[in-house]
C-alpha positions in Angstrom: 4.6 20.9 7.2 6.4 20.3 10.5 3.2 19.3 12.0 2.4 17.1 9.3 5.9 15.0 9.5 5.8 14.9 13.4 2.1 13.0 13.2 3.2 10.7 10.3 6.2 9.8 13.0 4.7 9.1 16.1 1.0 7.6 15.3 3.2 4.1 14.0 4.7 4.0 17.0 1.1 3.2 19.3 -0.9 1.2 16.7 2.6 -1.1 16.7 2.3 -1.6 20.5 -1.0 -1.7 20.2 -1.1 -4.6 17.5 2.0 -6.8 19.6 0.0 -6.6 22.8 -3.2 -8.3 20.8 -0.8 -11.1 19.4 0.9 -11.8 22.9 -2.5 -12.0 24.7 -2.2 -15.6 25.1 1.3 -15.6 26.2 0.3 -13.9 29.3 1.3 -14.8 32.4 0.9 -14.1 36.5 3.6 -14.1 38.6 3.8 -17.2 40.6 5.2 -15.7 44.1 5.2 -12.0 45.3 7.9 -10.7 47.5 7.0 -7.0 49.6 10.2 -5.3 51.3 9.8 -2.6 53.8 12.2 -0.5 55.5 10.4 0.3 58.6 7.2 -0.7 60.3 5.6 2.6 60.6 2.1 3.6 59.8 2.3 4.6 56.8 3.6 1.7 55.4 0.9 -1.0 57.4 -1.1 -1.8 55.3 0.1 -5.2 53.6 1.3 -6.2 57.4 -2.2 -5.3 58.9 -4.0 -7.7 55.7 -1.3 -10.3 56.3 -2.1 -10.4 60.1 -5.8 -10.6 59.2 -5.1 -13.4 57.0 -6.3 -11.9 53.4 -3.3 -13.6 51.7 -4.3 -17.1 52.5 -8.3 -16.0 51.9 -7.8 -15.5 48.2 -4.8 -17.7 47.6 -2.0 -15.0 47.4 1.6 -16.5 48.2 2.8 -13.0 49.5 5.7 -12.7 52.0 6.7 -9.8 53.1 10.2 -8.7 54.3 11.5 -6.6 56.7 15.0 -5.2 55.8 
């Protein structure tokens, strides 16, 4: 019985989010301008500066700026 009330409660709740995502579809949208902060400039964290010095950003039209705080 417990079982029974626990899965009549919580299978609305994913076909719900599941329906709202398939209305907003079209309302969609990407975010215009990314920011990256970094705390340090060590290796672990070099990636985004090694593809910014290699100019991947500009190759595929990415307005990414990265900030060193």
């Amino acid at each position: 019985m417990r079982k029974r009330l626990i899965r009549m409660l919580v299978w609305p709740v994913p076909c719900c989010i599941v329906i709202s995502l398939g209305f907003m579809s079209g309302r969609i949208f990407a975010a215009e301008k990314l920011i990256g902060i970094h705390s340090a400039r060590v290796m672990s964290q070099s990636m985004p500066w090694i593809a910014q010095e290699a100019g991947l950003f500009r190759k595929y039209d990415l307005d990414f700026r990265l900030v060193y705080r």
